[in-house]
DRENDO-462501 format. One record per residue: residue number from 1; x, z, y of N, C-alpha, C, O, CB in turn. Coordinates in nm, 3 decimals, always signed. Glycine has a CB too. Example, Ala and Ser with C-alpha at 12.3 -4.5 7.8 and 13.67 -1.06 7.14 Angstrom:
BEGIN
PT     n      n.px      n.pz      n.py     ca.px     ca.pz     ca.py      c.px      c.pz      c.py      o.px      o.pz      o.py     cb.px     cb.pz     cb.py
PT     1    +1.319    +0.780    -0.569    +1.230    +0.780    -0.450    +1.320    +0.780    -0.330    +1.424    +0.846    -0.332    +1.131    +0.905    -0.447
PT     2    +1.285    +0.708    -0.225    +1.367    +0.714    -0.106    +1.290    +0.787    +0.003    +1.341    +0.804    +0.114    +1.408    +0.572    -0.060
***
This chain:
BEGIN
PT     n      n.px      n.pz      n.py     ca.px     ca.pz     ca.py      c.px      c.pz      c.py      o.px      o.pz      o.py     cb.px     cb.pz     cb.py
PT     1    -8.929   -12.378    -7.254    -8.929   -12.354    -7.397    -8.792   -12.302    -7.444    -8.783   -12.231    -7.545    -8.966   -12.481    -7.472
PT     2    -8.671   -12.343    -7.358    -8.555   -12.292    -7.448    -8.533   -12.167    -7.399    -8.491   -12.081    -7.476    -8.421   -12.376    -7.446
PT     3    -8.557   -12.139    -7.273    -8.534   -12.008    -7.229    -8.598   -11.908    -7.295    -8.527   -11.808    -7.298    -8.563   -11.996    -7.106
PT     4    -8.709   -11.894    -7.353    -8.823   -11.815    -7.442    -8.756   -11.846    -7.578    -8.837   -11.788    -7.650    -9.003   -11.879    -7.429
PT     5    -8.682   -11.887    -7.647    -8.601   -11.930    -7.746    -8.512   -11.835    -7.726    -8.521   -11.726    -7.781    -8.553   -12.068    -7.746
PT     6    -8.397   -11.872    -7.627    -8.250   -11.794    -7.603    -8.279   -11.619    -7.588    -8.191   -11.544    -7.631    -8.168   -11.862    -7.435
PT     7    -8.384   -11.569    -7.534    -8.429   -11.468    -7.501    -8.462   -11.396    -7.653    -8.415   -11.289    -7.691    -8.541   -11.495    -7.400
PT     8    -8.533   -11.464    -7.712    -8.629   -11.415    -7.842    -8.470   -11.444    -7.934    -8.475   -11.375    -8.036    -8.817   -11.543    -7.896
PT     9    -8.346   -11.517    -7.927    -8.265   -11.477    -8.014    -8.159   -11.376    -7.967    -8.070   -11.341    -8.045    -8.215   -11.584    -8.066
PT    10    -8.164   -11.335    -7.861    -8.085   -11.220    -7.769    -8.169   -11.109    -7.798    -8.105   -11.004    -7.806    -8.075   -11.247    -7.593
PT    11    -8.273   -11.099    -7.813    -8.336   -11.005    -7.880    -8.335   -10.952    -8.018    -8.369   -10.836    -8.040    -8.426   -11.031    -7.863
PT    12    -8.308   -11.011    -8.085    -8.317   -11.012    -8.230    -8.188   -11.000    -8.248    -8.154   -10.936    -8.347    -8.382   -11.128    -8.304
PT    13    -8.086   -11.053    -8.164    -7.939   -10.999    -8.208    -7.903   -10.853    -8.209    -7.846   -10.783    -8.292    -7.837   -11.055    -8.119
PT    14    -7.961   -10.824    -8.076    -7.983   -10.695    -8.047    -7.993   -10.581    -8.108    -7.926   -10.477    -8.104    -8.057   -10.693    -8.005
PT    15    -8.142   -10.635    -8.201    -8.206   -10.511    -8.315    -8.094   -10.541    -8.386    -8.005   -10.456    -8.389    -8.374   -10.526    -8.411
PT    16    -8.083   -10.614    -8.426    -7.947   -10.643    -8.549    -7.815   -10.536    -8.538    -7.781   -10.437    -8.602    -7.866   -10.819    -8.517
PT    17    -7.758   -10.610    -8.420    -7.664   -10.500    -8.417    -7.680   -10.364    -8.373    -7.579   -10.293    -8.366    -7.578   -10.535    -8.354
PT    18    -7.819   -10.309    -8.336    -7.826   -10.200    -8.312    -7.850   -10.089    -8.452    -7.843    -9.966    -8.461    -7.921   -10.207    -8.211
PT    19    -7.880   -10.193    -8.545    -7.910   -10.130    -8.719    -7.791   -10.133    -8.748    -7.731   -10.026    -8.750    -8.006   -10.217    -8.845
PT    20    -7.716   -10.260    -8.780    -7.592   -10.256    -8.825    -7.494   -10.106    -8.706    -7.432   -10.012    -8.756    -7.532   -10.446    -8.808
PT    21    -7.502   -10.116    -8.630    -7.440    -9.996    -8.566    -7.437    -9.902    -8.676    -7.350    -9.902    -8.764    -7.519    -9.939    -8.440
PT    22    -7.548    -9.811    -8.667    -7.589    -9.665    -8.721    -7.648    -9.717    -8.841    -7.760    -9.667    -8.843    -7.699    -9.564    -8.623
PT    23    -7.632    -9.797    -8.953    -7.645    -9.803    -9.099    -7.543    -9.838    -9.177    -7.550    -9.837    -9.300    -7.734    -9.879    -9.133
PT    24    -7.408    -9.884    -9.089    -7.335    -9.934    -9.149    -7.162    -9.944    -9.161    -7.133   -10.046    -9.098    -7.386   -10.011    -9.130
PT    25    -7.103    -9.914    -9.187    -6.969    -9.876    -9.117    -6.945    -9.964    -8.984    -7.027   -10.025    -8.914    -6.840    -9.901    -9.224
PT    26    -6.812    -9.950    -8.974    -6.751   -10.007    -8.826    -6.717   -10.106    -8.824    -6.734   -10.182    -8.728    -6.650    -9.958    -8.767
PT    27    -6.631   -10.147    -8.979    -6.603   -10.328    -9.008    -6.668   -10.366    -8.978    -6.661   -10.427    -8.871    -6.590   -10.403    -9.116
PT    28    -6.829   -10.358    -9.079    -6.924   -10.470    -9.056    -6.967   -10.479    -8.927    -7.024   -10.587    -8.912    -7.038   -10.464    -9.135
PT    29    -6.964   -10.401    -8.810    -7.031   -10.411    -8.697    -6.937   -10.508    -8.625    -6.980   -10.611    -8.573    -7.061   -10.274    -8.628
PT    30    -6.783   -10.467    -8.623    -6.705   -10.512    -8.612    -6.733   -10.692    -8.622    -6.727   -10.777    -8.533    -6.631   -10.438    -8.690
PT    31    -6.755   -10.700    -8.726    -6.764   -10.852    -8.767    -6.876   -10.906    -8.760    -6.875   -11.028    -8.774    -6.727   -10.881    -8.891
PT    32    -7.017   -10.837    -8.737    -7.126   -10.840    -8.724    -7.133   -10.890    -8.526    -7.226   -10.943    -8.465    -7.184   -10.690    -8.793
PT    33    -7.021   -10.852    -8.484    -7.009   -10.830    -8.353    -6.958   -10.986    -8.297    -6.998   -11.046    -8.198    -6.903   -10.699    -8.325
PT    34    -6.842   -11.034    -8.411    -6.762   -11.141    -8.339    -6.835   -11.211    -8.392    -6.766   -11.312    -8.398    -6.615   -11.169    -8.347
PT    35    -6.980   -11.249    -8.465    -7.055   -11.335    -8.553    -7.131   -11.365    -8.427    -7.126   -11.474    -8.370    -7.135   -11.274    -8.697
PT    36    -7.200   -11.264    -8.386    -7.325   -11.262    -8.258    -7.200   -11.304    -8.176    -7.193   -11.424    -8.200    -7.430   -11.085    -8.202
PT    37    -7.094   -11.272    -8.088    -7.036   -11.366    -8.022    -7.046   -11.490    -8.006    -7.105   -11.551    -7.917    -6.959   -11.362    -8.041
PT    38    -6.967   -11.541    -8.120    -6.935   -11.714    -8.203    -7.101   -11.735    -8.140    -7.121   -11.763    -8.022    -6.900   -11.731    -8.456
PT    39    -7.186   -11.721    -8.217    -7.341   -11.729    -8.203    -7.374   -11.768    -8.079    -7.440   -11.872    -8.074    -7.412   -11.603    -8.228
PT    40    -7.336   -11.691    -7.934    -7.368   -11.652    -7.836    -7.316   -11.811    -7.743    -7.370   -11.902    -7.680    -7.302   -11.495    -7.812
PT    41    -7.197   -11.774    -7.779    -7.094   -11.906    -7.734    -7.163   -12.041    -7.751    -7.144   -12.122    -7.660    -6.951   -11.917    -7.832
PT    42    -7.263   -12.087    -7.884    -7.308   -12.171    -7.927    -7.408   -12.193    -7.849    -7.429   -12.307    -7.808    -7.323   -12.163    -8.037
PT    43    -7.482   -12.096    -7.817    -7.582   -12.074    -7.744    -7.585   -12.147    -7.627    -7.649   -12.252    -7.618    -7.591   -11.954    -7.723
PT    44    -7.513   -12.094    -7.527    -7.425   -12.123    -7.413    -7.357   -12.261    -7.392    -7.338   -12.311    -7.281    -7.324   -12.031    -7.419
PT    45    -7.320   -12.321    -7.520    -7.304   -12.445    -7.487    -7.444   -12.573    -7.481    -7.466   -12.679    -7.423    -7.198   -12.474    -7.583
PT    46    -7.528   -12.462    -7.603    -7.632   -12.608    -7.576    -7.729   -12.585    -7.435    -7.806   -12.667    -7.386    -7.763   -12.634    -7.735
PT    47    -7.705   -12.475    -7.397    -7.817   -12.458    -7.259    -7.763   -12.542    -7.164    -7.817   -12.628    -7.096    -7.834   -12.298    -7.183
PT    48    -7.587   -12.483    -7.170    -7.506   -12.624    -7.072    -7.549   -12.804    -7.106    -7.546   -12.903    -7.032    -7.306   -12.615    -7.119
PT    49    -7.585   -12.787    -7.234    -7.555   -12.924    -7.253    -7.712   -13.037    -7.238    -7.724   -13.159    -7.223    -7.476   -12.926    -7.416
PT    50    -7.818   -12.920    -7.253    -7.968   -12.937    -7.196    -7.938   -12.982    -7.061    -7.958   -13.100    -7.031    -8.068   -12.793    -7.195
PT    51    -7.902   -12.915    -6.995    -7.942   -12.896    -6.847    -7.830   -13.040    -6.811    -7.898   -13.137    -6.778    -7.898   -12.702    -6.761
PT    52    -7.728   -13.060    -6.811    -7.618   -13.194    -6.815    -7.706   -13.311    -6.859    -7.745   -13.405    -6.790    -7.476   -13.177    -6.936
PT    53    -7.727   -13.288    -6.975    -7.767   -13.409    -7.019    -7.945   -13.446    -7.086    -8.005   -13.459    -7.193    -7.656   -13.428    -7.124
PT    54    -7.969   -13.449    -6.925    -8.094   -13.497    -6.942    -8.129   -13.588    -7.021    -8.058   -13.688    -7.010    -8.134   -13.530    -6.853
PT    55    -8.236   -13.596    -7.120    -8.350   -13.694    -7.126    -8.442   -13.761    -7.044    -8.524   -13.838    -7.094    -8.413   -13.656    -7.181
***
């Protein structure tokens, strides 16, 4: 279930920044960019923290 989660929001970041690309200047992508990062990072810690710390 989380993997079909992490996937379906790696996807959707995707379209995101692929609009913000070509609709929008360079700042916002810019910052649109280190947002989906931060995001990504978050991501990454709870998959670590699933898989560690079983239920």
């Amino acid at each position: 279930m989380l993997n079909r989660y992490i996937v379906s929001v790696v996807i959707v970041w995707a379209v995101i920044l692929i609009l913000v690309r070509f609709f929008a200047s360079g700042e916002r992508f810019r910052t649109m960019s280190i947002f989906c990062a931060g995001f990504m990072i978050g991501m990454l810690a709870m998959w670590i923290a699933v898989h560690v710390y079983k239920s």
